[in-house]
C-alpha positions as CSV (number, residue, x, y, z in Angstrom):
1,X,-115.6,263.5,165.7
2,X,-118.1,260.7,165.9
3,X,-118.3,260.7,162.2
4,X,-114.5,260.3,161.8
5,X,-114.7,257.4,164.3
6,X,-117.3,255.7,162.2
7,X,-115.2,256.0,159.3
8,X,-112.3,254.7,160.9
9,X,-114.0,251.4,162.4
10,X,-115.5,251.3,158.9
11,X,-111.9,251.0,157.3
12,X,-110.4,248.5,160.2
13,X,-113.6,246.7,159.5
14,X,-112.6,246.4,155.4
15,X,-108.7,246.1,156.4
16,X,-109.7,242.8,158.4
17,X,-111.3,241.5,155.5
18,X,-108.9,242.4,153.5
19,X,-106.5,241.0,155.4
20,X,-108.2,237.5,155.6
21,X,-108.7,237.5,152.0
22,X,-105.2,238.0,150.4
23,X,-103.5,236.9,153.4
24,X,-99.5,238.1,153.5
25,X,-96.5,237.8,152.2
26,X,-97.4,238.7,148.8
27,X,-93.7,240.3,148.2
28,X,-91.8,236.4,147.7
29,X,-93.6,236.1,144.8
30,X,-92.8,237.8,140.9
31,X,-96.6,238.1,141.0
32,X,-99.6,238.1,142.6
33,X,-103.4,238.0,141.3
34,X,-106.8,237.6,143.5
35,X,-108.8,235.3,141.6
36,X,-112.4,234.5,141.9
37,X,-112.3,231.6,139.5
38,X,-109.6,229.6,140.7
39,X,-109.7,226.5,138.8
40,X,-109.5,228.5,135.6
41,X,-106.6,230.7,136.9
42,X,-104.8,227.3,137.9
43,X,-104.9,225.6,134.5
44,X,-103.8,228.9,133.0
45,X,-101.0,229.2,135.6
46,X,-99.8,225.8,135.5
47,X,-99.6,226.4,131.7
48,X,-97.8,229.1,132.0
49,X,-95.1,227.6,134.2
50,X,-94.7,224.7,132.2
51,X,-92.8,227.8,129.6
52,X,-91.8,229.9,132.6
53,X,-90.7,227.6,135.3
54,X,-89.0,230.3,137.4
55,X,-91.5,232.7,137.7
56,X,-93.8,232.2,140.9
57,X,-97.5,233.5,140.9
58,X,-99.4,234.2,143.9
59,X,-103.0,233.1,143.6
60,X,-105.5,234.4,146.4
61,X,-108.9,233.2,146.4
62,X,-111.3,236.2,146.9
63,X,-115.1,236.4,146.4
64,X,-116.1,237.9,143.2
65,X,-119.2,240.5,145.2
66,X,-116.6,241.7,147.5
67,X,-113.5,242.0,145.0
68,X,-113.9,246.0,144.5
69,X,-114.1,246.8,148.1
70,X,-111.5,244.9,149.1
71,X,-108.8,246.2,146.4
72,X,-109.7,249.7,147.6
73,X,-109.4,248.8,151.3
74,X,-105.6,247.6,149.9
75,X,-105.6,250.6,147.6
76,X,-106.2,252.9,150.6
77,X,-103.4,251.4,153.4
78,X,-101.3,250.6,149.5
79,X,-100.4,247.2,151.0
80,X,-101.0,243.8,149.2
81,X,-102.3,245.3,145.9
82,X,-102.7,242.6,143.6
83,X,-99.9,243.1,140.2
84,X,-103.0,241.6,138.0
85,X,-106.3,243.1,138.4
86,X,-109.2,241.8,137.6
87,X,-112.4,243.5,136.1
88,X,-115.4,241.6,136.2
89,X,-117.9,243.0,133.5
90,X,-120.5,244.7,135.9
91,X,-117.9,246.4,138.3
92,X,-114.8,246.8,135.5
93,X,-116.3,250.6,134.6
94,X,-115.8,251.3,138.5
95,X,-112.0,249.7,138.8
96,X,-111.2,251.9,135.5
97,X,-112.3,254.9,137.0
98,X,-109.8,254.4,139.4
99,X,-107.2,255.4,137.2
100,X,-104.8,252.6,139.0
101,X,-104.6,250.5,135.4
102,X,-102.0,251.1,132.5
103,X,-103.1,251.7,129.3
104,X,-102.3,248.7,127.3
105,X,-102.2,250.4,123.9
106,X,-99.2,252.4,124.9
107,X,-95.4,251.8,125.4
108,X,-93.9,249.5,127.2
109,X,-97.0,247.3,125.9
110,X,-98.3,248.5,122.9
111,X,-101.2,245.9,122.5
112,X,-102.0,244.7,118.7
113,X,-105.8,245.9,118.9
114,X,-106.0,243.7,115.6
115,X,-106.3,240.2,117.2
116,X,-109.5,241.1,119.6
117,X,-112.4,241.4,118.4
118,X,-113.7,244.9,118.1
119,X,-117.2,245.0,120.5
120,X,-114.7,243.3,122.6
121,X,-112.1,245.6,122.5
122,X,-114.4,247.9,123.6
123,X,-115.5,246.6,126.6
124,X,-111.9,247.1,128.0
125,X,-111.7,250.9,127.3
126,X,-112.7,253.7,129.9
127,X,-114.7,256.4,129.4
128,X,-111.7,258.2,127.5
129,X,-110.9,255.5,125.5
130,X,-107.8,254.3,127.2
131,X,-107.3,251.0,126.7
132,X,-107.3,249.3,130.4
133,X,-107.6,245.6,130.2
134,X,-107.8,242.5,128.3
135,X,-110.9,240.6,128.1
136,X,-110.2,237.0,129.5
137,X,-113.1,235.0,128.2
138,X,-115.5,237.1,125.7
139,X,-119.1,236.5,126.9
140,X,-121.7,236.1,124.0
141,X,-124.9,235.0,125.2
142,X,-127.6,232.6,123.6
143,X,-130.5,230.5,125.0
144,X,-130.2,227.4,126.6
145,X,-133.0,225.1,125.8
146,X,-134.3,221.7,126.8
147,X,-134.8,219.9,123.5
148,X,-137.3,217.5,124.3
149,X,-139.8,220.6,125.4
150,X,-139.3,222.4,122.3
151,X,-139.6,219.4,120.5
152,X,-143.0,218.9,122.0
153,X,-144.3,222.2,122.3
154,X,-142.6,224.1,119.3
155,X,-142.0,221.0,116.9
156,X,-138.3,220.7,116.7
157,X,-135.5,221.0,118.8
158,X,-133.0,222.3,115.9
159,X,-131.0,225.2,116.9
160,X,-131.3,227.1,113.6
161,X,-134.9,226.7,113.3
162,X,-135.8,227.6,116.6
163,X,-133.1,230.4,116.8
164,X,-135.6,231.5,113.4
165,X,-138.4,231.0,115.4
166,X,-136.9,234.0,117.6
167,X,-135.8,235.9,115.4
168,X,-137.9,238.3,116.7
169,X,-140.0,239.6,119.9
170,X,-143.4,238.8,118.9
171,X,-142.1,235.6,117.6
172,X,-140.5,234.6,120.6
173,X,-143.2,235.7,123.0
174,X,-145.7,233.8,120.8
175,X,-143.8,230.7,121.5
176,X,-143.7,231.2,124.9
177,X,-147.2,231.6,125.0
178,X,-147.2,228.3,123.2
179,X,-145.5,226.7,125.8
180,X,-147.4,227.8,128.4
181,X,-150.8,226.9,127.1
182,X,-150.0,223.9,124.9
183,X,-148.9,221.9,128.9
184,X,-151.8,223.8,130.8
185,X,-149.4,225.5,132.4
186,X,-147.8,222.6,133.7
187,X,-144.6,223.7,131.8
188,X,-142.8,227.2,132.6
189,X,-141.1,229.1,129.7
190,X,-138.4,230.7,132.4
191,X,-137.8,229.7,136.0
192,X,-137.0,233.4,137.0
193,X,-138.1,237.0,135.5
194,X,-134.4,237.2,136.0
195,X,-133.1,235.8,133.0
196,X,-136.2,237.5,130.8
197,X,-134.9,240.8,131.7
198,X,-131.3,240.0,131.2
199,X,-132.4,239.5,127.2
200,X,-134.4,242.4,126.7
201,X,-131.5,244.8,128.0
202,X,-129.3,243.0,126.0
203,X,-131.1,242.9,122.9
204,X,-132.5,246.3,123.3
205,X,-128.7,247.4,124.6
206,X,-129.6,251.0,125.3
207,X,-126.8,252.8,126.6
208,X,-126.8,253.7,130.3
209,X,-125.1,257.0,130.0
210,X,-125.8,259.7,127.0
211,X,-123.4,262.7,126.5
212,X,-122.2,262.4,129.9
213,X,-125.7,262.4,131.6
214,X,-127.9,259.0,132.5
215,X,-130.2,257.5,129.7
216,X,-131.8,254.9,132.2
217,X,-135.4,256.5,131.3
218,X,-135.1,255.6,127.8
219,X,-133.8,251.4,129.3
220,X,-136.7,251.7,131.7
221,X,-139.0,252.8,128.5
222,X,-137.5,250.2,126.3
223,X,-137.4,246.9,128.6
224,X,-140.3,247.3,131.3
225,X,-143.3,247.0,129.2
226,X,-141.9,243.9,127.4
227,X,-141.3,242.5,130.7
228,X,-144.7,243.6,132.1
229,X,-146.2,241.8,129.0
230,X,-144.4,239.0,129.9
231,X,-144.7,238.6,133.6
232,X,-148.7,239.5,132.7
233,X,-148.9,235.7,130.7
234,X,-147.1,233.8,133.7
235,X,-144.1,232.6,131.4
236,X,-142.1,232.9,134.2
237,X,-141.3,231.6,137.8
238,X,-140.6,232.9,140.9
239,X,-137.1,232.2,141.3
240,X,-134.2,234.8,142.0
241,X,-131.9,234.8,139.1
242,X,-128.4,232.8,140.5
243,X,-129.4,231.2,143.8
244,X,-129.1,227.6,144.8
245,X,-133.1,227.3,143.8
246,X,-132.3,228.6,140.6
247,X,-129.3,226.5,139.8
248,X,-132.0,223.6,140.3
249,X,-134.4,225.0,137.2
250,X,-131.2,223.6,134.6
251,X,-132.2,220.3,135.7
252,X,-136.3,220.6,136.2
253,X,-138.3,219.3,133.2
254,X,-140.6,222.0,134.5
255,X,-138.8,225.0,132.9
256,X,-137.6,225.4,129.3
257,X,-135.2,228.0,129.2
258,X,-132.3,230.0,130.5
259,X,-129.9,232.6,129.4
260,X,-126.3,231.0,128.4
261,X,-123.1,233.3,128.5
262,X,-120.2,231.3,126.3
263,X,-118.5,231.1,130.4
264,X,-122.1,229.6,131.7
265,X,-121.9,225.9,131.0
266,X,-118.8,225.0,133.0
267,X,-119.5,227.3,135.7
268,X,-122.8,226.9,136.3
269,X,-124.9,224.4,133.9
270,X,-123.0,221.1,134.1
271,X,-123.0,220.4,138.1
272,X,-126.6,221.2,137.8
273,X,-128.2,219.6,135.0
274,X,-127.0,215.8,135.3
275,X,-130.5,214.7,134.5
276,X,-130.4,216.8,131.6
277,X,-127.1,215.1,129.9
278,X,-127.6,214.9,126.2
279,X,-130.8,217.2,126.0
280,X,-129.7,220.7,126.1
281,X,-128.7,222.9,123.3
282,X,-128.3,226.5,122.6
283,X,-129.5,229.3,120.1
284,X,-129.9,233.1,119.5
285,X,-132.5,234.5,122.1
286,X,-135.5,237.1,121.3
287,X,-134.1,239.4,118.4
288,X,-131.7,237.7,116.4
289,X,-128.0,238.6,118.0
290,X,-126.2,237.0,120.9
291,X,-125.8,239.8,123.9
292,X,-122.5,240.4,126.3
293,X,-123.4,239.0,129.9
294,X,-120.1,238.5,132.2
295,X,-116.4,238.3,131.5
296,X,-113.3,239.1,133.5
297,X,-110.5,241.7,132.2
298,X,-107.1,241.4,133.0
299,X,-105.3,245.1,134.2
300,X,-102.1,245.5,135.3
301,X,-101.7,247.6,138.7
302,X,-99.8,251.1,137.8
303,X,-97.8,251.1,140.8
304,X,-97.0,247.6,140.6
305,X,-92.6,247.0,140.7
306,X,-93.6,243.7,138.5
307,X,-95.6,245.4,135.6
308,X,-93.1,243.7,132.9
309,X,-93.9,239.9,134.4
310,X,-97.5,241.1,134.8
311,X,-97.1,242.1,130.8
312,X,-95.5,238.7,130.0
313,X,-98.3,236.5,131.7
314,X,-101.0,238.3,130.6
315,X,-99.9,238.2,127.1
316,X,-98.7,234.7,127.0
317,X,-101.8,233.3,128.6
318,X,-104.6,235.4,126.3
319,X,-102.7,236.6,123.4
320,X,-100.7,233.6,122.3
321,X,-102.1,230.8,120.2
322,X,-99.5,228.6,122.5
323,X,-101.3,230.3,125.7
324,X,-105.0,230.0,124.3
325,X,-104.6,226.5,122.8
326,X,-102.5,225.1,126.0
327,X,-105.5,226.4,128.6
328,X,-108.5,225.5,126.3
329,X,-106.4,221.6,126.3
330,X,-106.1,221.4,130.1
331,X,-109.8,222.5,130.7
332,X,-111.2,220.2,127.9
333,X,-109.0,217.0,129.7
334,X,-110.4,218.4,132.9
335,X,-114.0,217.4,131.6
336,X,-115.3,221.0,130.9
337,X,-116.6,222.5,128.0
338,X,-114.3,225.4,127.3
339,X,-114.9,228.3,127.0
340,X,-114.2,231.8,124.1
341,X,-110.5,233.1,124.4
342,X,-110.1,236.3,123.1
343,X,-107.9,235.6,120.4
344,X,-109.7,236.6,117.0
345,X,-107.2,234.7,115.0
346,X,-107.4,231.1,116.5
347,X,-111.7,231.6,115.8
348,X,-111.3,229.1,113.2
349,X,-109.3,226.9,115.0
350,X,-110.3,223.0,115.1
351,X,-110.1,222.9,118.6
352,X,-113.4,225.2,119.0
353,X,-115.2,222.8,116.6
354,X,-115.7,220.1,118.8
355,X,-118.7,218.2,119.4
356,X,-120.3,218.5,122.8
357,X,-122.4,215.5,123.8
358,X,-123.6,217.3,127.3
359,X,-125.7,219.6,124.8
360,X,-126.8,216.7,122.5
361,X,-123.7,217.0,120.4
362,X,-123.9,220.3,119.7
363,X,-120.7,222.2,118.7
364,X,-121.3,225.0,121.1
365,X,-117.7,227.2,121.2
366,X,-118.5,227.2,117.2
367,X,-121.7,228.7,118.0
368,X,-120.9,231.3,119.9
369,X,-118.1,232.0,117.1
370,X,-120.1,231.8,114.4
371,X,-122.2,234.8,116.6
372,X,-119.1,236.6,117.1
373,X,-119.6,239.4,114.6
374,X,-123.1,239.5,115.7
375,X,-123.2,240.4,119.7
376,X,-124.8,243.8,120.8
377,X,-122.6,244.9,123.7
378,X,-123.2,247.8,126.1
379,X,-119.7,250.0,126.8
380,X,-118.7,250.1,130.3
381,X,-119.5,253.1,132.5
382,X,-118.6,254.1,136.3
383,X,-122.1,253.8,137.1
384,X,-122.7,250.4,135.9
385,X,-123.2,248.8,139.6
386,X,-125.5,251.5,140.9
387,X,-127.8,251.4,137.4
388,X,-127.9,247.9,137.0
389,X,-128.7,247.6,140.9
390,X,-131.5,249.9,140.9
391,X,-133.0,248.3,138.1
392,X,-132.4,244.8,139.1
393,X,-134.5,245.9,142.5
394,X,-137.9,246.4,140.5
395,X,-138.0,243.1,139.3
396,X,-139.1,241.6,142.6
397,X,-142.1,244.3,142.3
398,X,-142.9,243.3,139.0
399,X,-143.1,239.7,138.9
400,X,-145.0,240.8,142.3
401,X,-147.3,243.1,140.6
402,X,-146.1,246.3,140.6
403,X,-146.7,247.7,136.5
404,X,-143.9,249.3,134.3
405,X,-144.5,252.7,135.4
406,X,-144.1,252.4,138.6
407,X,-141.0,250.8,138.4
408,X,-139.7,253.5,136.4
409,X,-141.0,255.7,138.6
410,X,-139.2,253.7,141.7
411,X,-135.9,253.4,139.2
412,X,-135.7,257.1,138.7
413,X,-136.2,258.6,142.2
414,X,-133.9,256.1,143.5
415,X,-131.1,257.6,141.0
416,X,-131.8,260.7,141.2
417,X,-130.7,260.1,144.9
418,X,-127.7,257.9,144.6
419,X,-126.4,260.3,141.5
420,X,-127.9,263.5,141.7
421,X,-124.6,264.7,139.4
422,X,-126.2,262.6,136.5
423,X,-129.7,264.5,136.4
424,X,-129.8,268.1,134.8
């Protein structure tokens, strides 16, 4: 009994916060869609009522951590489901296995698989290979740079030769070294260990899951050392990866680098690096390739009575070149940079060429497109969250002295608790 009772209070607990979140009334609108990003979900919105002036869209403002939980709270009482769901990269794999989203690929929808990209395709398919979702803003990654450091420490500051200069492991790690010793170690290579692990799994991009069983031994095996090598030369701070102290490292002449997802430089790099105006750029990180870091798919709810509106907007806004080229406008005369749309054909499209004078001129969407065919992108599992937390946790030990093995040790027995069905 006591357990049922701490169940309950668990659920009226979520339903409150539910509640608050997505407020009421959801049923005078054609749709409704909880957004974490609500000045991108506005432009796109307004956009798409300046062709649809009659339909009315319901946007709620959620928080991005607590998104999952609270669409299962609604799930559970089946009140206030949003019509558009939204899968952010890490927790998509977990809202798939849901089995709440139609499958895009079949009637009434029948997606054309030809105009996204395939590794991006990809990321939008379940462990079946139902097609789920459609990707909102493809997320290749590179590496931010500050040019006047490289300039001084590594002799140029040109994207292509530095991105050369990376082109692999040793060679990147030799630079860093550089860096380091070249200032006296007045000059950091990476504010947080954070952002050096986030580039080895991506460019090592070992699957999580093999043949239906975990393969986090073999991730442990093929990014712990690296980053024991690296925390072991002190090219890298202190900081926790995404925290107010971290958002100040964009703007600290103290620290050279940090990763850069395509959706990264409105989001997060322009409101913190005013200093820094004109003297940033981007390239390919350790190992050649740009890596997938963040997105958002697009779902549509399978008990939802406005799946054909759902259909309409989600198509219009992220399959049209009159949806794509009207949002990219309004976030360009907005002041931001823009980001990927996941239209393949519209890649060659003048409007991604354009020079960026926040990042020295740089045309960065070209880039990241030019990159395109050349991203190494993990498929989506259930599991994501619980892997990705458990190794995010050593990371602290690490940079705090703890050596690779132990962290794989502390990785693995932590699994092996939290998904004993994964171990055999």
């Amino acid at each position: 009994m006591k357990k049922i009772a701490t169940v309950l209070l668990s659920v009226c607990i979520l339903l409150s916060a539910s509640a608050a979140a997505v407020g009421c009334g959801s049923d005078d609108y054609d749709l409704t869609i909880w957004s974490y990003d609500t000045a991108t979900t506005e432009a796109m919105v307004s956009e798409y009522k300046k062709v649809n002036p009659d339909v009315d869209i319901n946007i709620v403002p959620v928080d991005g951590n607590a998104y999952i939980n609270l669409l299962q709270t609604a799930l559970f009482v089946e009140e206030d489901v949003p019509d558009i769901l939204w899968g952010d990269y890490f927790s998509r794999g977990k809202l798939f296995s849901l089995d709440i989203c139609e499958d895009l690929s079949q009637e009434p929808y029948n997606l054309d698989t030809g105009l996204i990209k395939d590794w991006v395709l990809e990321l939008c398919k379940d462990e079946e290979g139902r097609l789920l979702g459609v990707e909102s803003g493809p997320a290749p990654t590179g590496l931010l740079y500050k040019r006047d450091l490289c300039e001084q420490y590594l002799g140029t500051s040109d994207e292509a030769e530095l991105s050369e200069m990376f082109a692999t492991w040793e060679g990147f790690f030799d630079a860093c070294k550089t860096i380091r010793e070249e200032s006296g170690g007045e000059v950091v290579p990476f504010a947080s260990i954070g952002d050096v692990y986030c580039i080895i799994v991506g460019m090592e991009n070992v699957p999580y899951m093999k043949d239906g069983k975990q393969n986090i031994e073999a991730v442990c095996d093929a990014v712990f050392p690296k980053l024991e090598q690296f925390v072991a030369e002190g090219l890298c701070g202190k900081m926790d990866q995404w925290t107010a102290a971290y958002y100040t490292s964009y703007n600290n002449p103290k620290y050279v680098f940090n990763i850069c997802p395509a959706w990264c430089m409105d989001y997060h790099i322009k409101g913190n690096a005013e200093d820094q105006a004109g003297n940033l750029g981007i390239c390919k990180p350790a190992g050649g390739k740009l890596f997938s870091f963040g997105g958002t798919s697009y779902s549509i709810y399978n008990r939802s009575p406005n799946k054909e509106a759902a259909w309409d907007f989600i198509h219009w806004a992220l399959l049209t070149e009159e949806g794509q080229k009207n949002t990219q406008k309004a976030i360009l005369d907005a002041g931001g940079s823009g980001g990927i749309g996941t239209l393949a054909t519209l890649y060659g499209d003048p409007m991604y060429d354009r020079e960026d004078e926040f990042f020295g001129g740089q045309k960065i969407l070209k880039f990241f497109l030019d990159n395109m065919d050349n991203v190494n992108a993990r498929p989506v599992t259930q599991y994501d969250t619980t892997f990705s937390e458990s190794l995010g946790l050593c990371l602290n030990s690490m940079k705090n002295g703890k050596t690779a093995a132990e962290c794989k040790e502390t990785v693995m027995a932590e699994l092996k608790l939290k998904l004993p069905e994964l171990f055999g």
